[in-house]
MIPA-821461 format. One record per residue (C-alpha): residue number from 1; x, y, z. Coordinates in pm, 1 decimal. Example, Ala and Ser with C-alpha at 12.3 -4.5 7.8 and 13.67 -1.06 7.14 Angstrom:
! residues 2
{num = 1&c1 = 1230.0&c2 = -450.0&c3 = 780.0} .
{num = 2&c1 = 1367.0&c2 = -106.0&c3 = 714.0} .
END
This chain:
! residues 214
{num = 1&c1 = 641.3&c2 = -527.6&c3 = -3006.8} .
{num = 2&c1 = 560.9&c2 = -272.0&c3 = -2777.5} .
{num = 3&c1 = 566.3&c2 = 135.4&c3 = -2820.4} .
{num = 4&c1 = 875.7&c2 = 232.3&c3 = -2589.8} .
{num = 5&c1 = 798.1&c2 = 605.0&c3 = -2582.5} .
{num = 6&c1 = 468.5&c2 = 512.8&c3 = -2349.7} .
{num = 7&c1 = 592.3&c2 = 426.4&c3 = -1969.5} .
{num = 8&c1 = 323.6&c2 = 342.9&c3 = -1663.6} .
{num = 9&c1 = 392.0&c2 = 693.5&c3 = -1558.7} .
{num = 10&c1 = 249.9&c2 = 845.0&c3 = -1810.6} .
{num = 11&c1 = -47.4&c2 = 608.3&c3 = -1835.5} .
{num = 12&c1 = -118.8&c2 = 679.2&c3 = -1453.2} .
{num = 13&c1 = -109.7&c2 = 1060.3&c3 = -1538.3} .
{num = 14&c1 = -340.6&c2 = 1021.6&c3 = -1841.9} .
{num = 15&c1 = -634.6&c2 = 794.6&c3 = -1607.0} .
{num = 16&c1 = -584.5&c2 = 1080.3&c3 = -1361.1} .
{num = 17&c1 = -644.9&c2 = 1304.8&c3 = -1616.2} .
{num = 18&c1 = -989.3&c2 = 1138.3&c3 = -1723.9} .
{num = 19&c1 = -817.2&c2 = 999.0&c3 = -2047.6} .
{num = 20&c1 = -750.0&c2 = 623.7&c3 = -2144.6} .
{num = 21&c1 = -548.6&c2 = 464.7&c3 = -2392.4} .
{num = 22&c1 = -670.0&c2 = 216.5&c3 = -2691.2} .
{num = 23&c1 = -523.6&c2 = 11.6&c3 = -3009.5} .
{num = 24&c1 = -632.3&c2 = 1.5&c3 = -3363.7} .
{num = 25&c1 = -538.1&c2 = -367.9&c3 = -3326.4} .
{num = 26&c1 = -354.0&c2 = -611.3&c3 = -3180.5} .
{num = 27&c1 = -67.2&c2 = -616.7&c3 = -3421.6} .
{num = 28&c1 = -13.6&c2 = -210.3&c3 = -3401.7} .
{num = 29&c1 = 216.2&c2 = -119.7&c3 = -3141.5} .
{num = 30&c1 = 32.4&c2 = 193.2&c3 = -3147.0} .
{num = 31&c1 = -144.7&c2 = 379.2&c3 = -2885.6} .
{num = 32&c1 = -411.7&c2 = 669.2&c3 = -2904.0} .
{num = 33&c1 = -608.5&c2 = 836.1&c3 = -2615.5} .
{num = 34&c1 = -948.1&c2 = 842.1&c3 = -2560.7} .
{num = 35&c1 = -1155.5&c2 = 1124.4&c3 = -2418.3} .
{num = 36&c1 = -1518.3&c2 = 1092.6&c3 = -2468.2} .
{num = 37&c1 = -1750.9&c2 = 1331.3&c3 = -2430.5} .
{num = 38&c1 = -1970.7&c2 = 1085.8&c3 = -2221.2} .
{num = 39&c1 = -1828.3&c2 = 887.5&c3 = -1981.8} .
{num = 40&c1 = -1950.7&c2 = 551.5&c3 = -1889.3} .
{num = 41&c1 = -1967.1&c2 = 425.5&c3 = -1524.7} .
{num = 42&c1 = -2099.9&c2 = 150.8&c3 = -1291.4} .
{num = 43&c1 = -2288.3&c2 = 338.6&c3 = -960.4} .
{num = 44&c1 = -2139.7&c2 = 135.6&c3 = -662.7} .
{num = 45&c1 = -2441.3&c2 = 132.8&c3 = -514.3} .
{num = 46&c1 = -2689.0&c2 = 69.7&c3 = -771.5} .
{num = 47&c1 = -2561.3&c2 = -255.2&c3 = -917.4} .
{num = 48&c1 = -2831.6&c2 = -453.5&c3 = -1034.7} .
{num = 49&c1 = -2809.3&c2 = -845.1&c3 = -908.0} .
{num = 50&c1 = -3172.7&c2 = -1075.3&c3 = -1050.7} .
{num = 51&c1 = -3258.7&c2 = -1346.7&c3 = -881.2} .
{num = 52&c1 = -3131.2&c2 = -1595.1&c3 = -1127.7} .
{num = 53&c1 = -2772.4&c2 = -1449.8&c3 = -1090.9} .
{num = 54&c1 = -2807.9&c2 = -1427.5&c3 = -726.3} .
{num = 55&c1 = -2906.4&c2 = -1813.8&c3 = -711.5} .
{num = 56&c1 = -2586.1&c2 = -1901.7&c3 = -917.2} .
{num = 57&c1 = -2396.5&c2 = -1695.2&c3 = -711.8} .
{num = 58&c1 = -2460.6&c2 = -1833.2&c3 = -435.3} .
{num = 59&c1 = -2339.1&c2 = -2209.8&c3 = -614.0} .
{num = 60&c1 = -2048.9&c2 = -2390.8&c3 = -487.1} .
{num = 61&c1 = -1930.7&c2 = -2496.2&c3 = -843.9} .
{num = 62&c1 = -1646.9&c2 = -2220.6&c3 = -882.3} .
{num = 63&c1 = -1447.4&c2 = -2005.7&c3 = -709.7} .
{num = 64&c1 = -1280.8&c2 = -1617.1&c3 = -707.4} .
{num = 65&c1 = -920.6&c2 = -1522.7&c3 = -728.8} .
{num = 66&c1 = -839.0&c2 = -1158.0&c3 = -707.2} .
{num = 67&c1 = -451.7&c2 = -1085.6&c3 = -905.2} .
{num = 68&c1 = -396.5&c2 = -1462.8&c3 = -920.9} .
{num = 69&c1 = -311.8&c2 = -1436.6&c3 = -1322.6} .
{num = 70&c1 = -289.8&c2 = -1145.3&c3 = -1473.3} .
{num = 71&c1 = -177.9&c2 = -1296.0&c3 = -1837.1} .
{num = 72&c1 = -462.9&c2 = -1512.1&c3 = -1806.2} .
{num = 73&c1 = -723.9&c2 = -1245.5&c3 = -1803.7} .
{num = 74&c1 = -589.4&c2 = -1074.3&c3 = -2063.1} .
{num = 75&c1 = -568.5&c2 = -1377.1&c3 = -2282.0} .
{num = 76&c1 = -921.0&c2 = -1399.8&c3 = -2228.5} .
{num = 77&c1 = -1032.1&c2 = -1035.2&c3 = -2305.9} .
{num = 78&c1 = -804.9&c2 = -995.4&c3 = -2637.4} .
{num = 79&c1 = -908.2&c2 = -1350.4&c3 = -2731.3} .
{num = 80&c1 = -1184.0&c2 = -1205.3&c3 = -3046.4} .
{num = 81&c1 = -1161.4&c2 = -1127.1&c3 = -3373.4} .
{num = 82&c1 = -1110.0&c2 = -753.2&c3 = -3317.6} .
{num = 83&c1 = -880.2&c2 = -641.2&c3 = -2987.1} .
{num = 84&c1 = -760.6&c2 = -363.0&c3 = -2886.7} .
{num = 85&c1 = -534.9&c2 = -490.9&c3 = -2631.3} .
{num = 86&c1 = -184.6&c2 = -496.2&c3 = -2827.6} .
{num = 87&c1 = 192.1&c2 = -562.2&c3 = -2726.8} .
{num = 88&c1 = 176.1&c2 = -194.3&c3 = -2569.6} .
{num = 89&c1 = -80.1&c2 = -204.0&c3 = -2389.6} .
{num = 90&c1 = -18.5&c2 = -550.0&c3 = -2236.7} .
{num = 91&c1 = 325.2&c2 = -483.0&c3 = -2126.0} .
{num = 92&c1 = 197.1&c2 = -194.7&c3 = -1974.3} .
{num = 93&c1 = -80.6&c2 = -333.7&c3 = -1800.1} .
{num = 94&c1 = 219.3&c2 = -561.5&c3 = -1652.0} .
{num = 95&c1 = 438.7&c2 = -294.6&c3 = -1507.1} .
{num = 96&c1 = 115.3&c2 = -141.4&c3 = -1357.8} .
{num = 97&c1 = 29.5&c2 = -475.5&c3 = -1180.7} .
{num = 98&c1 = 382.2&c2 = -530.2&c3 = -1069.0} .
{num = 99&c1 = 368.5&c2 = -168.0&c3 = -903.1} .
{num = 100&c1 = 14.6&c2 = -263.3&c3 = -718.7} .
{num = 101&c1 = -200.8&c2 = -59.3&c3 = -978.2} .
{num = 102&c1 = -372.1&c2 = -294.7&c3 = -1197.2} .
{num = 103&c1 = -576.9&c2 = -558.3&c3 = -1071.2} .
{num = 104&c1 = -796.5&c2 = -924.2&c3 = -1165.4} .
{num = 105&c1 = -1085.7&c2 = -1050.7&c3 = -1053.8} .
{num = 106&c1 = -1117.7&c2 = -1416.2&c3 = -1163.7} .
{num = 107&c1 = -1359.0&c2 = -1706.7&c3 = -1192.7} .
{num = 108&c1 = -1209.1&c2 = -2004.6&c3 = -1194.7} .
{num = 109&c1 = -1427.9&c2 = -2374.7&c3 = -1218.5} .
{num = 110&c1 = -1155.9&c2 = -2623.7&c3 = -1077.7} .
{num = 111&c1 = -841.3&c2 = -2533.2&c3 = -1290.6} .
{num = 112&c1 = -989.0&c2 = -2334.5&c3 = -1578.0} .
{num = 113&c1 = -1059.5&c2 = -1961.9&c3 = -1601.3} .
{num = 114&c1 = -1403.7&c2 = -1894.4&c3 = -1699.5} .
{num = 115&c1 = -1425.9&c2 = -1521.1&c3 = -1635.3} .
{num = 116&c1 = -1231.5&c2 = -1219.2&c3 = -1513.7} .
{num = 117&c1 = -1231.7&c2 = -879.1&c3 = -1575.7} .
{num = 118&c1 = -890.9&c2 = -654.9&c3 = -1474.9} .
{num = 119&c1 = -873.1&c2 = -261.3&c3 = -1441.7} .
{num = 120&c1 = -663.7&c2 = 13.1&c3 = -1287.4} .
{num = 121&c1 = -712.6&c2 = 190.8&c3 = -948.3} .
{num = 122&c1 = -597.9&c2 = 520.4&c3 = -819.0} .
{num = 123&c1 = -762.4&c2 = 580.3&c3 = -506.2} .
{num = 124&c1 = -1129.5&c2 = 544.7&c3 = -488.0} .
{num = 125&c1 = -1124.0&c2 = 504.6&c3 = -866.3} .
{num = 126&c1 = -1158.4&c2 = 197.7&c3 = -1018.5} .
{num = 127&c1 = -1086.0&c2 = 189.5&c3 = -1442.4} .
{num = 128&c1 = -1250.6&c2 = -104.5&c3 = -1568.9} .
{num = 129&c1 = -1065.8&c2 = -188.0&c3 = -1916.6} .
{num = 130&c1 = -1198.6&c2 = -521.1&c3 = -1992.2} .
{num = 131&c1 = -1371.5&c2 = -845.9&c3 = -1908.0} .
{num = 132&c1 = -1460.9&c2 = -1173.7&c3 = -2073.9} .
{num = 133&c1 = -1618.4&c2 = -1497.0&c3 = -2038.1} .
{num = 134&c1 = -1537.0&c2 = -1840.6&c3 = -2134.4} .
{num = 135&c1 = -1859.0&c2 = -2024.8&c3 = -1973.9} .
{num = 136&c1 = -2227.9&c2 = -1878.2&c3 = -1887.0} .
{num = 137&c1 = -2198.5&c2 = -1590.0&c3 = -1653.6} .
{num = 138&c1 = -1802.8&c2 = -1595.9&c3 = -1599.7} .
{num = 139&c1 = -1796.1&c2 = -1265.8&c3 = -1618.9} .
{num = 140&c1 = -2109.6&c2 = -1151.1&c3 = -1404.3} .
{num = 141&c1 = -2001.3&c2 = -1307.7&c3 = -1163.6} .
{num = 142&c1 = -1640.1&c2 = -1148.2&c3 = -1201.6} .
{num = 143&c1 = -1835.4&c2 = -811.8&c3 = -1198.3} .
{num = 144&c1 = -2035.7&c2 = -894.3&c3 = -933.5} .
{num = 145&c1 = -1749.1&c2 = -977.3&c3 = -701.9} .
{num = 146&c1 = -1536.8&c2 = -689.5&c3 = -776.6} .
{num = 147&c1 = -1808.5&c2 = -455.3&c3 = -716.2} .
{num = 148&c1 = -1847.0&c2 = -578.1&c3 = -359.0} .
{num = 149&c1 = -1470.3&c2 = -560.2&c3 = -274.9} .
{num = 150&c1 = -1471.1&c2 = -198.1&c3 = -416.4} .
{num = 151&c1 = -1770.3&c2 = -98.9&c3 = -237.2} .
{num = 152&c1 = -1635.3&c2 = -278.6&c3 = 133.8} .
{num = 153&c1 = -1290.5&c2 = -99.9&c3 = 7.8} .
{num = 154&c1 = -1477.0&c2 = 249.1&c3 = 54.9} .
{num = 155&c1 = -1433.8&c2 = 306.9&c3 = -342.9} .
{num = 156&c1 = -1667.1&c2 = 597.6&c3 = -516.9} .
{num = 157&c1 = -1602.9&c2 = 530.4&c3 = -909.0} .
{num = 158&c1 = -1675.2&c2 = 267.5&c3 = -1123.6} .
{num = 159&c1 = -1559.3&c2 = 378.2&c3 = -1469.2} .
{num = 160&c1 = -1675.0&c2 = 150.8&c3 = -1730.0} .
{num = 161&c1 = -1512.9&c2 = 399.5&c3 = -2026.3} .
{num = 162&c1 = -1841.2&c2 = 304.2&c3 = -2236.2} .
{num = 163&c1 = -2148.5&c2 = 120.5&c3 = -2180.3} .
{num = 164&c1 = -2305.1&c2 = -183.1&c3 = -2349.8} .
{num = 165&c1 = -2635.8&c2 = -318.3&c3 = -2335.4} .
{num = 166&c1 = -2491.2&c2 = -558.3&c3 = -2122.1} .
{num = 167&c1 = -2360.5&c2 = -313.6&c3 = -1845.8} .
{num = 168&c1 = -2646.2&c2 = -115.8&c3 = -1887.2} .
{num = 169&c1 = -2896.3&c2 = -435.6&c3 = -1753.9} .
{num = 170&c1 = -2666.1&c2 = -405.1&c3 = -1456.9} .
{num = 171&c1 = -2649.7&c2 = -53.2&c3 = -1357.3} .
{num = 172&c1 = -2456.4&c2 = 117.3&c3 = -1557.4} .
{num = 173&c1 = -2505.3&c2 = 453.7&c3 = -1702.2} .
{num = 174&c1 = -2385.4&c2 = 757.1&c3 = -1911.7} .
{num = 175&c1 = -2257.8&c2 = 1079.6&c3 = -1746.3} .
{num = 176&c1 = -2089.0&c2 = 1411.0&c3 = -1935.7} .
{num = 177&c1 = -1749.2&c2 = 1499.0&c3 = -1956.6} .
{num = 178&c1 = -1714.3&c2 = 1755.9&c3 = -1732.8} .
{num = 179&c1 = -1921.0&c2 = 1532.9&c3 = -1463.2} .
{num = 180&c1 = -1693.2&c2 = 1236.6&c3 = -1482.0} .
{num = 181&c1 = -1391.8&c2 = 1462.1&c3 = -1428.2} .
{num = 182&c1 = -1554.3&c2 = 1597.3&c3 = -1104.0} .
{num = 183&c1 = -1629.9&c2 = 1244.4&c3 = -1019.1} .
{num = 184&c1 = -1283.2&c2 = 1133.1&c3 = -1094.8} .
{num = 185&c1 = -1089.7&c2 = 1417.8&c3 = -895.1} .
{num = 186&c1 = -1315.9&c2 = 1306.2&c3 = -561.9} .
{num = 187&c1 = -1236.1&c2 = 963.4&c3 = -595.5} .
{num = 188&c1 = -895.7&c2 = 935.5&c3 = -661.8} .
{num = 189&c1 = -826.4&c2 = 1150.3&c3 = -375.0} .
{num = 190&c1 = -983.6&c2 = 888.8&c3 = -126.0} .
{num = 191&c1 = -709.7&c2 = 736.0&c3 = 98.6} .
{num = 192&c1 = -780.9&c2 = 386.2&c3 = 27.6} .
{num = 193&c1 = -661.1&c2 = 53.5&c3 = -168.1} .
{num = 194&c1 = -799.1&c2 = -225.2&c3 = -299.9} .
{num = 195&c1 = -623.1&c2 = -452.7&c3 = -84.9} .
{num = 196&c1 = -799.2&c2 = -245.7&c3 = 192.9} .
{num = 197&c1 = -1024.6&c2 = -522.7&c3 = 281.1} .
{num = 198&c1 = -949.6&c2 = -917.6&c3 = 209.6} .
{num = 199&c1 = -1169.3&c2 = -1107.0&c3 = -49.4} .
{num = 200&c1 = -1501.0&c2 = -1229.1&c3 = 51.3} .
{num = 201&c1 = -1536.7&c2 = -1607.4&c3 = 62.0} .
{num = 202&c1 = -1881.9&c2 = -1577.7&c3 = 186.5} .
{num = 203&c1 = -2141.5&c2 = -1598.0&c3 = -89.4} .
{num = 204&c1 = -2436.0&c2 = -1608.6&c3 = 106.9} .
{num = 205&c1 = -2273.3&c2 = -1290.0&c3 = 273.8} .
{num = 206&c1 = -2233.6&c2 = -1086.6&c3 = -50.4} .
{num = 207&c1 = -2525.4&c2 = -1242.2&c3 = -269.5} .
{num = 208&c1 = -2700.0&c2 = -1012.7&c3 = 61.8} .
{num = 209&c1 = -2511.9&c2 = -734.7&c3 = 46.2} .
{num = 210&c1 = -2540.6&c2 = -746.8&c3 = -331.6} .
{num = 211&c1 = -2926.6&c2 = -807.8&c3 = -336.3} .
{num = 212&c1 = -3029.7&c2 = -516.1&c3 = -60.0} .
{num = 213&c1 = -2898.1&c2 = -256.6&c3 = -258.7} .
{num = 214&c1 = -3000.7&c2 = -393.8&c3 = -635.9} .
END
């Protein structure tokens, strides 16, 4: 069951405002906003790429989908023992994607998911809520492919809410409140989308984009 009193209105309002919402757990339709007082995010430009991920990128054994299932990405992130992705936030993720603000990048090894991660955008603002993997680097290379599209889609925030040892090895980093906010009002005033710019099929083209900037 979801919490009716929460529309996609109001949860575009509160990522504009530099606040995001979370559950206790997946059976609480409840919702509460988070506001921390450091923000994490994902410099565009200072993604790091090895050169073991940049040889399996640049494998023909999968492929990328960008909003191809929506459902199926979430599956995959709330599938743990602890979630915070509940009935609320779910459908509202849905009404955001049906309006063009949520979005999927997806991994897919002939017909099974084995990565994604999915996020809001406003602008040049990219929200990154969650990603998961079902096989060895699933979701690097989810990350990996979704960073080029935002950077090709003239994008200037990454937000990653918090950071994890994991994000950390690729880039990301910790920045105060009040810096995120002034981050957060450039970006989201950019005139751009993320359907700006089609999805690269190239991987020899972005494993060099990727690598001359890492």
């Amino acid at each position: 069951m979801a919490d009716k009193r929460l529309t996609p209105e109001l949860l575009l309002t509160a990522y504009a405002s530099g606040i995001f919402p979370m559950a206790e757990a997946r059976d609480d339709p409840s919702v509460y906003w988070v506001d921390p007082r450091s923000r994490g995010i994902l410099p565009l430009d200072g993604f790091h790429v090895s050169r073991s991920m940049a040889k399996r990128l640049k494998r023909n054994d999968y492929t990328v989908r960008m909003n191809h299932d929506l459902s199926g990405v979430l599956d995959g992130c709330a599938a743990r023992s602890e979630t915070w992705i509940n009935g609320t936030i779910r459908s509202l993720t849905r009404a955001l994607f049906d309006r063009g603000y949520a979005h999927t990048m997806e991994v897919w090894a002939k017909d099974e998911m084995i990565g994604g991660v999915y996020g809001i955008a406003l602008g040049g603002a990219f929200f990154g809520e969650s990603m998961f993997s079902n096989d060895r680097d699933g979701s690097k290379i989810a990350l990996t492919w979704l960073v080029d599209h935002l950077r090709r889609a003239k994008f200037a925030l990454f937000d990653t809410q918090f950071i994890t040892p994991h994000l950390t090895s690729l880039g990301a980093i910790e920045v105060p409140r009040d810096a995120y906010r002034a981050l957060l009002n450039e970006a989201q005033n950019i005139p751009t989308r993320i359907d700006a710019v089609p999805l690269e099929s190239d991987r020899q083209a972005l494993v060099q984009r990727m690598t001359q900037t890492s």
